[in-house]
VOGU-3710 file (C-alpha; in Angstrom, 3 decimals, decimal comma):
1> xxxxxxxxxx> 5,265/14,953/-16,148  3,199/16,505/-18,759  0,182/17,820/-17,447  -2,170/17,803/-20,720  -1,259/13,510/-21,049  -4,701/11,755/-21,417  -4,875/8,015/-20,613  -6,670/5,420/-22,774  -8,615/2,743/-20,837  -6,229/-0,521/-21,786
11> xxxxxxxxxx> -8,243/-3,636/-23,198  -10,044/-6,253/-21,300  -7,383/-8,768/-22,579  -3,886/-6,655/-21,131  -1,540/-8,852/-21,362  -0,315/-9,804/-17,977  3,203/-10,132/-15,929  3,493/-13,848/-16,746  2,489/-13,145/-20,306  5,433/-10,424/-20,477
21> xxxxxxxxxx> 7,950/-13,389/-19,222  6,350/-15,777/-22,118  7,827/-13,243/-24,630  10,633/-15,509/-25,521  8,583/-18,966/-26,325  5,949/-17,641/-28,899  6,380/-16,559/-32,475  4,620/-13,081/-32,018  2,839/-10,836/-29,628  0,754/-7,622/-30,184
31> xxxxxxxxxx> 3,090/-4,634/-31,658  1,126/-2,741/-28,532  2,826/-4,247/-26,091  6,237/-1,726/-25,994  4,369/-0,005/-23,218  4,733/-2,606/-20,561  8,632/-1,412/-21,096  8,239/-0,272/-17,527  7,524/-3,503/-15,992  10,852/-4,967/-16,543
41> xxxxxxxxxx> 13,936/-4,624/-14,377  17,365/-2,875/-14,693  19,386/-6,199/-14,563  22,364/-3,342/-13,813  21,624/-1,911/-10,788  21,782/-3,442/-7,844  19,689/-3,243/-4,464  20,008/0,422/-3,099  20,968/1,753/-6,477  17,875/2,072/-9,021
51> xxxxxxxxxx> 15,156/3,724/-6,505  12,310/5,358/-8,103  12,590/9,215/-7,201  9,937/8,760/-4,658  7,604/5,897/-3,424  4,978/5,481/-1,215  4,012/2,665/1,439  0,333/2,526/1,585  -0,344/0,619/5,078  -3,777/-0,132/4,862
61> xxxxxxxxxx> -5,281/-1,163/8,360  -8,130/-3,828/7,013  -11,041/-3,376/9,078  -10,419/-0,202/10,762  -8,546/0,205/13,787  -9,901/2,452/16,538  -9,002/5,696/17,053  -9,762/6,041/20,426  -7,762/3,406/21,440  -4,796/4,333/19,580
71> xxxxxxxxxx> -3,781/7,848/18,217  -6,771/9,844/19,457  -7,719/9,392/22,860  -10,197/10,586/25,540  -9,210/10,216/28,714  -11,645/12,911/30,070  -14,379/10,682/28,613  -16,589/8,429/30,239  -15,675/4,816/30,794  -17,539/3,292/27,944
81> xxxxxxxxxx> -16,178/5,475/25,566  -12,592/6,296/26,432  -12,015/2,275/26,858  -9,131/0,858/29,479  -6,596/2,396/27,579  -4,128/5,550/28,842  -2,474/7,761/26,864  1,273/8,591/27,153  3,408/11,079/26,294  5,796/11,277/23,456
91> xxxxxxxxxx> 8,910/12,781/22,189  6,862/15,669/20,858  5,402/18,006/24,084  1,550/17,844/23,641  1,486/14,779/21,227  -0,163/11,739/23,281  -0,685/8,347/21,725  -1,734/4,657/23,050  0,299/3,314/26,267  0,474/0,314/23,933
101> xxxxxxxxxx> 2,459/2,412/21,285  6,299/2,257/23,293  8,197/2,478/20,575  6,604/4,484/18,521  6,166/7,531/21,265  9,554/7,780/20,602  9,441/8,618/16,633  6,342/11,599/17,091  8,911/13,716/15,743  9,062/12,053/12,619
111> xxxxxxxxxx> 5,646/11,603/11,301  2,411/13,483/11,474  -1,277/12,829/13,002  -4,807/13,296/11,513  -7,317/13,151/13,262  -9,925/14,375/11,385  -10,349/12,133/8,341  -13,841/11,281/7,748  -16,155/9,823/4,404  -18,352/12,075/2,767
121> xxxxxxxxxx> -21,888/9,993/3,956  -22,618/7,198/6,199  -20,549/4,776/4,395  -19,998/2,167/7,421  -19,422/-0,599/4,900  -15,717/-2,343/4,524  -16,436/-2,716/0,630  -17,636/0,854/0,031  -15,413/2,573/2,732  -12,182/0,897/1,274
131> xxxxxxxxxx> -13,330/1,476/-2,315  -13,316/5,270/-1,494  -9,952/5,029/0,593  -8,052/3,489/-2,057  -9,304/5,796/-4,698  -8,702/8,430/-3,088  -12,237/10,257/-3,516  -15,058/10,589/-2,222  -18,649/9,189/-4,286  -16,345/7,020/-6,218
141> xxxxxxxxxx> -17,293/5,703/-9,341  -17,604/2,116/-9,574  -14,647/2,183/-11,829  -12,202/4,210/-10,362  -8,436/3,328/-10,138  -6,844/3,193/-6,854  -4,203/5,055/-6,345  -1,356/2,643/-6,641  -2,470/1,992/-10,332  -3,315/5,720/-10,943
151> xxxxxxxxxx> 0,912/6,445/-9,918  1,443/3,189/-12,030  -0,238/4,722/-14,996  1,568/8,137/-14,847  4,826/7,637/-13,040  5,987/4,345/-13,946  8,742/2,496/-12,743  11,409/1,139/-15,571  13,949/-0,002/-12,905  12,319/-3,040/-11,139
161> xxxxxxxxxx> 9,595/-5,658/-11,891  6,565/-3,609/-11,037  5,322/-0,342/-10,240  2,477/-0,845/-8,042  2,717/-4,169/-5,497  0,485/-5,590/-3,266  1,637/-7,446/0,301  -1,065/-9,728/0,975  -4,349/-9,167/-1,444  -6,961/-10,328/0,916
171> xxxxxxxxxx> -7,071/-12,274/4,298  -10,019/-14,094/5,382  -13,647/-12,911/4,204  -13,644/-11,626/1,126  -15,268/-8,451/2,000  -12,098/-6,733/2,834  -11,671/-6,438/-0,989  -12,544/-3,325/-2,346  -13,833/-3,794/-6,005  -10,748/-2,419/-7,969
181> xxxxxxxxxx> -8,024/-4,020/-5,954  -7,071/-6,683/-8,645  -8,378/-4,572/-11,911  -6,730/-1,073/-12,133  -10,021/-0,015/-12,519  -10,922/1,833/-15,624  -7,226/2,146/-16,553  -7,073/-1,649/-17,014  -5,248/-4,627/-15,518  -1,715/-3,117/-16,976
191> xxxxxxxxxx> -1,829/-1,238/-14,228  -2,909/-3,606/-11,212  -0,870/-4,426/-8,883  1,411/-7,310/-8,673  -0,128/-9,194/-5,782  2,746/-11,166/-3,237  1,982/-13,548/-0,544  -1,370/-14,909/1,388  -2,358/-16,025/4,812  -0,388/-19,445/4,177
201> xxxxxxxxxx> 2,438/-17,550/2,138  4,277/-14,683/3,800  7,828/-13,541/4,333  7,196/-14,525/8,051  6,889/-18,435/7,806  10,076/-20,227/6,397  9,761/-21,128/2,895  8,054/-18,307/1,648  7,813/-18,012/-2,207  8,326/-15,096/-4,242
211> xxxxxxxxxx> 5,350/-14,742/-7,163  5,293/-17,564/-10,445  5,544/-13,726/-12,401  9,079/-13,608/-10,998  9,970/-17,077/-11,979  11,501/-18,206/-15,484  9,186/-19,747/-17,573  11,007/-20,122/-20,738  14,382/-22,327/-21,297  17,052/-19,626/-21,234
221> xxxxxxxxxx> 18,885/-21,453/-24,452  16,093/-20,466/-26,406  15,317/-16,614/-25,127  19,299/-16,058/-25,602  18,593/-17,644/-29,073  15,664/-15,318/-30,137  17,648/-12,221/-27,922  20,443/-12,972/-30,632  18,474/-13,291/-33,655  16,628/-9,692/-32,522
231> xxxxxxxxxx> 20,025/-8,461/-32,061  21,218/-8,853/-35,833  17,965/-6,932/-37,073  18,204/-3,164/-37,908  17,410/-0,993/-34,620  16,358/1,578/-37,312  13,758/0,235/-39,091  10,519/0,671/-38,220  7,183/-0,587/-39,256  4,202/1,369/-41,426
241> xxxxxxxxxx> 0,841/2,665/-40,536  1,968/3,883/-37,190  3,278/0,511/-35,453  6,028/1,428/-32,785  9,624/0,695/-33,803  11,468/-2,565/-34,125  14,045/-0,816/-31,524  10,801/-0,527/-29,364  10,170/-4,710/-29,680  13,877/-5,043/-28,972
251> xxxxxxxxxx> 14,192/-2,651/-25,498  11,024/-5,179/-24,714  12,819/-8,017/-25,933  15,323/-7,261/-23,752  13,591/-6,717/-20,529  11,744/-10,076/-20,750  15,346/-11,744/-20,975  16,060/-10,077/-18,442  13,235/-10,768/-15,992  13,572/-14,947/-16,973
261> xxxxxxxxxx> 17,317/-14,849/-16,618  18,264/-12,671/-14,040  18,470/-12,760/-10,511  18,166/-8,831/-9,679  14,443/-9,037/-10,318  14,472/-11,614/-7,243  16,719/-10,321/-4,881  14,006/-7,484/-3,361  11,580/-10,716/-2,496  14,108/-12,872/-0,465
271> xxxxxxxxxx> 13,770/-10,992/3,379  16,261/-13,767/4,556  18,859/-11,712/3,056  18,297/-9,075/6,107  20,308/-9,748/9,209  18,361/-11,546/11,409  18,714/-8,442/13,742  16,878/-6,728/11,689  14,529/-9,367/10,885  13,758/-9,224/14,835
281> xxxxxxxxxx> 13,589/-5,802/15,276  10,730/-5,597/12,491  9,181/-8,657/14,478  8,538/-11,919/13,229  4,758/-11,784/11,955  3,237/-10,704/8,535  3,263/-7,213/9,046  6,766/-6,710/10,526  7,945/-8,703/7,606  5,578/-7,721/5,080
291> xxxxxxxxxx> 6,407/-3,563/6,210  10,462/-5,080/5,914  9,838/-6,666/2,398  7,957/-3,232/1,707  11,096/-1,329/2,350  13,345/-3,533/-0,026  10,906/-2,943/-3,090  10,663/0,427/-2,934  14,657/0,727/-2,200  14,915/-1,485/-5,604
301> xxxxxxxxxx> 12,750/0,745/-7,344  8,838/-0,051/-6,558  6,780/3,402/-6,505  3,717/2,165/-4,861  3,359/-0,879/-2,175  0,256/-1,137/-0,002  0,504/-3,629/3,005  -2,260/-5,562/4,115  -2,271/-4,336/8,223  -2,711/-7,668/9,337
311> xxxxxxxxxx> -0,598/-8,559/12,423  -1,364/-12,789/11,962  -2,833/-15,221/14,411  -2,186/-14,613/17,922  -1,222/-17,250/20,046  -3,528/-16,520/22,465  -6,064/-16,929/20,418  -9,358/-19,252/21,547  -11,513/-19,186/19,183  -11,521/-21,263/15,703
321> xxxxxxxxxx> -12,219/-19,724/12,519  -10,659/-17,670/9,572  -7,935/-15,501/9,494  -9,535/-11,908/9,621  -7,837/-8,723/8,605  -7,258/-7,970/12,416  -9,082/-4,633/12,948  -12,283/-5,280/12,465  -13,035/-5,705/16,320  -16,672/-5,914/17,092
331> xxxxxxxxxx> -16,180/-8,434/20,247  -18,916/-11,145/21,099  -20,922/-8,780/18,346  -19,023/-10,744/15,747  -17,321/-13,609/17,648  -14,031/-12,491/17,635  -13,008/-11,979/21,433  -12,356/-8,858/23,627  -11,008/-6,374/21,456  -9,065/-5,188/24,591
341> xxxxxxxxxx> -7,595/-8,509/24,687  -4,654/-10,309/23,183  -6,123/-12,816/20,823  -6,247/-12,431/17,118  -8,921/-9,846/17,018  -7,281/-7,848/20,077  -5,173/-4,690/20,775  -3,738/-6,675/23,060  -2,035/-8,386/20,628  -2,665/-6,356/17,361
351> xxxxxxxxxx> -1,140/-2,590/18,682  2,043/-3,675/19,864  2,441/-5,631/16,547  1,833/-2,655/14,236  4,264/-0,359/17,312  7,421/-2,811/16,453  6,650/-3,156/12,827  5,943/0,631/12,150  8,564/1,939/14,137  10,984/-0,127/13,012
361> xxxxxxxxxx> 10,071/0,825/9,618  10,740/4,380/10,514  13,915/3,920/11,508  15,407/2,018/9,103  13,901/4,454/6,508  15,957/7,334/8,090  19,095/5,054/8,686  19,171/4,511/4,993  18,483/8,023/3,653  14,708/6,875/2,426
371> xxxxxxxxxx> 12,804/8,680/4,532  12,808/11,924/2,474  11,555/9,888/-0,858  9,608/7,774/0,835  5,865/8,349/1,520  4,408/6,252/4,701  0,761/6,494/4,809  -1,429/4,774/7,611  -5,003/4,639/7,647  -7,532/2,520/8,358
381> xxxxxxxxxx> -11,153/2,546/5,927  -12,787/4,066/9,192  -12,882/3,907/12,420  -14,773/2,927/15,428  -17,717/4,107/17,854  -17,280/5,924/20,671  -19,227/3,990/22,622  -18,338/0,531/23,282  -19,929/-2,667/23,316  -20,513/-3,992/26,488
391> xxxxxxxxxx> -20,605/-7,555/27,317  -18,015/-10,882/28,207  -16,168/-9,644/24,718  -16,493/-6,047/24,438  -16,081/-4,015/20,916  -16,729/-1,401/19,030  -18,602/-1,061/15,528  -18,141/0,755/12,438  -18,072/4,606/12,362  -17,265/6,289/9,114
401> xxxxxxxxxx> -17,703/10,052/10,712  -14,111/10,504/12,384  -10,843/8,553/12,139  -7,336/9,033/12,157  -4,431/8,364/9,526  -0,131/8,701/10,078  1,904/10,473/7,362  5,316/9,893/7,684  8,127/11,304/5,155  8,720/12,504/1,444
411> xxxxxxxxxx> 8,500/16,185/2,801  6,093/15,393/5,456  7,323/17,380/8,516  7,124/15,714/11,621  5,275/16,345/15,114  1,921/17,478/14,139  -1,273/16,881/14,775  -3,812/18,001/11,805  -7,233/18,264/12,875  -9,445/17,223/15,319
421> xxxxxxxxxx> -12,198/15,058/16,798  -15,318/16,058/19,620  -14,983/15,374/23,226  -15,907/12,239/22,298  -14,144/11,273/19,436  -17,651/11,198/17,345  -17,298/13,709/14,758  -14,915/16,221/13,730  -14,461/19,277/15,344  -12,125/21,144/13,245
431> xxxxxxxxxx> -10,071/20,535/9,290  -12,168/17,868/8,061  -10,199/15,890/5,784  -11,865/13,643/2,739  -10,977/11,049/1,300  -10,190/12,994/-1,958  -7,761/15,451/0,493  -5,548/12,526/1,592  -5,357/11,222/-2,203  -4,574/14,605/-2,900
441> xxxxxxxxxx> -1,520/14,472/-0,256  -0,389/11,589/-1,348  0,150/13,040/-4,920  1,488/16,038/-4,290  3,928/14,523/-1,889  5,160/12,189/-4,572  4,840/15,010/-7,132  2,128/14,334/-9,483  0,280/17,736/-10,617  -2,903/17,093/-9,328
451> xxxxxxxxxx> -4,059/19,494/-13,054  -3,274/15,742/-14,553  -6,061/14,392/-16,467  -6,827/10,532/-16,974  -9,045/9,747/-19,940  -11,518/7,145/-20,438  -14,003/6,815/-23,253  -13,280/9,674/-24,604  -13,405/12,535/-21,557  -11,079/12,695/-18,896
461> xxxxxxxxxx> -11,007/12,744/-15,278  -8,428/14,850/-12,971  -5,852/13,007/-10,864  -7,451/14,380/-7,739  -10,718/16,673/-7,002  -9,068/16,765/-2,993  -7,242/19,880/-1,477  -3,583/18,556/-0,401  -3,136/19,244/2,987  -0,367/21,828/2,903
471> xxxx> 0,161/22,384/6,379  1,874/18,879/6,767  4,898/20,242/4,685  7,646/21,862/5,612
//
């Protein structure tokens, strides 16, 4: 990595994925386009065999799960704040975590606990809150990058179809998407993310359909034809007034072939190539499957893959309505049920969903040597109040001021708790951590210099303005 590199903010017209796999059927494209080199796929490697260095799964909890109901509970509390929850106690002496969380008391000694992460102002708002989380800073601008396009821009991938994917943009209300989800921000839609799946398209329901960006869209007679014809030209020549080299246009050539004709680029996408054991084990809803499809892309080579936390429609569920992002659980405040119960909107149902997927991601991470280049981050935008809403459907709101997050591998040492909330979970107590200190992490676990500058419009901004949190290495 060289620290001085300065980014140029890409056009307004980047050419896309499907563009890239178009190469073949039109007489010309810009001489700029070399650079999206790193989007193509290493038809020579296999599955297992062409893993970036290190890659991180971004689990993103849409609508922000509680933490005291989950991974930072009061028990001493009062009734209507420490909710009908109890906590038990897990492989690590000291650690306690949900009674819902079974499986995944059993892994404390592989991944770590915040419980101190908190927004810089009262930002209660999904849009804002998730802006900020997926930037990794605090006061974002309205054009930052998030941080799956910020790792696409300076540690691409050249050894699978994308560098930064996305499992499941948006589900339901549109609010759950922040502003730069789709764009890359101020870095430019070369780096977005390649976006796989929906509410009505997910590795979980039979049929499920890999992305048109993966699918030829040019007769293969004719891209062998023009592969051929680019073939017979000297590698050596190159063009004036700067324009990148012919051998450039070929190596570019070659990946789109490669992308239209190839199977490889596929193979990470099909989940009913896992045993069916596994399958099970992950559980058989969108975020067992999607957290299972996330393992296979970043074994093939992906560096960056957030998962939408949805755990799907429960079918307990009584109420009609759109699919929601799960974790936004007001209760009868919003319509959505008890959020102690098991319907769609419930822990009931929701936290042992995310305790099979999760763990089951954790394991099959370390079974298959991952574990130490892989990054599993956990987080939710915020979290909840203390207090709970009473009523027929009790819930709790928004509450920006404390929350928790799980870290989990790529030099991440396992067991500890970092931080810490009030008696009642309100505000922290002790190692506040920002929103610019988990970015931070994230970086330095997947070893980006955090000195790294990204221009735009002629200045540049640094990588990170966060402190990593140190103490969760070793």
């Amino acid at each position: 990595m060289n620290p001085s590199f300065s980014g140029q903010r890409q056009p307004s017209h980047a050419i896309s994925r499907r563009q890239l796999l178009q190469a073949g059927g039109i007489g010309a494209l810009s001489w700029g386009m070399p650079g999206m080199v790193a989007a193509g796929v290493d038809a020579d490697r296999g599955m297992g065999r062409g893993a970036a260095e290190k890659s991180c799964i971004f689990v993103l909890m849409c609508g922000g799960p509680s933490h005291l109901d989950t991974w930072d509970m009061k028990p001493e509390a009062p009734e209507e704040i420490r909710g009908p929850y109890k906590p038990i106690a897990t492989a690590v002496p000291g650690m306690q975590i949900s009674e819902l969380h079974t499986r995944l008391a059993k892994l404390t000694q592989h991944f770590s606990l915040i419980r101190s992460m908190t927004h810089v102002g009262n930002i209660s708002n999904h849009f804002d809150a998730m802006h900020h989380c997926l930037s990794g800073q605090a006061n974002a601008p309205a054009d930052a990058p998030y941080i799956g396009s910020i790792l696409s821009k300076v540690r691409p991938t050249q050894r699978t179809v994308a560098s930064y994917v996305w499992l499941i943009k948006c589900v339901g209300d549109p609010v759950f998407c922040a502003a730069n989800i789709g764009n890359g921000g101020h870095l430019g839609l070369l780096h977005s993310p390649l976006f796989v799946g929906s509410a009505t398209n997910h590795p979980a329901m039979p049929g499920f359909k890999a992305p048109d960006e993966l699918l030829p869209v040019v007769p293969l007679g004719r891209m062998e034809e023009r592969r051929r014809l680019l073939g017979g030209l000297d590698p050596e020549a190159s063009a004036s007034n700067g324009i990148r080299t012919l051998k450039d246009w070929q190596d570019l050539y070659g990946r789109a072939y490669e992308l239209s004709s190839g199977t490889t680029v596929r193979e990470p996408f099909e989940v009913d190539r896992e045993p069916m054991a596994v399958r099970e084990r992950y559980g058989m809803h969108p975020l067992g499957q999607n957290l299972l499809l996330a393992r296979r892309l970043v074994e093939a080579g992906v560096g960056f893959v957030t998962v939408n936390g949805w755990t799907g429609p429960s079918p307990n569920e009584k109420l009609s309505g759109p699919p929601s992002s799960s974790w936004d659980m007001h209760g009868s405040n919003m319509g959505m049920g008890s959020a102690f119960g098991d319907g769609s909107y419930g822990m009931g149902w929701c936290l042992p969903r995310l305790d099979e997927a999760l763990s089951a991601l954790l394991v099959d991470l370390k079974d298959r040597g991952l574990l130490e280049r892989t990054l599993v981050v956990v987080v939710g935008e915020f979290g909840r109040t203390p207090r709970i809403i009473p009523g027929q459907f009790p819930g709790r709101q928004h509450w920006p001021s404390c929350y928790p997050a799980i870290l989990a591998g790529c030099g991440i040492r396992g067991g500890a708790v970092y931080g810490a909330s009030d008696k009642i979970g309100a505000y922290v107590k002790d190692r506040p951590v920002r929103p610019q200190d988990l970015g931070a992490t994230i970086f330095h676990a997947l070893g980006v210099p955090l000195e790294l500058r990204l221009g735009k419009d002629g200045f540049t901004r640094p990588v990170s303005t966060g402190e990593p949190l140190l103490d969760l290495f070793g």
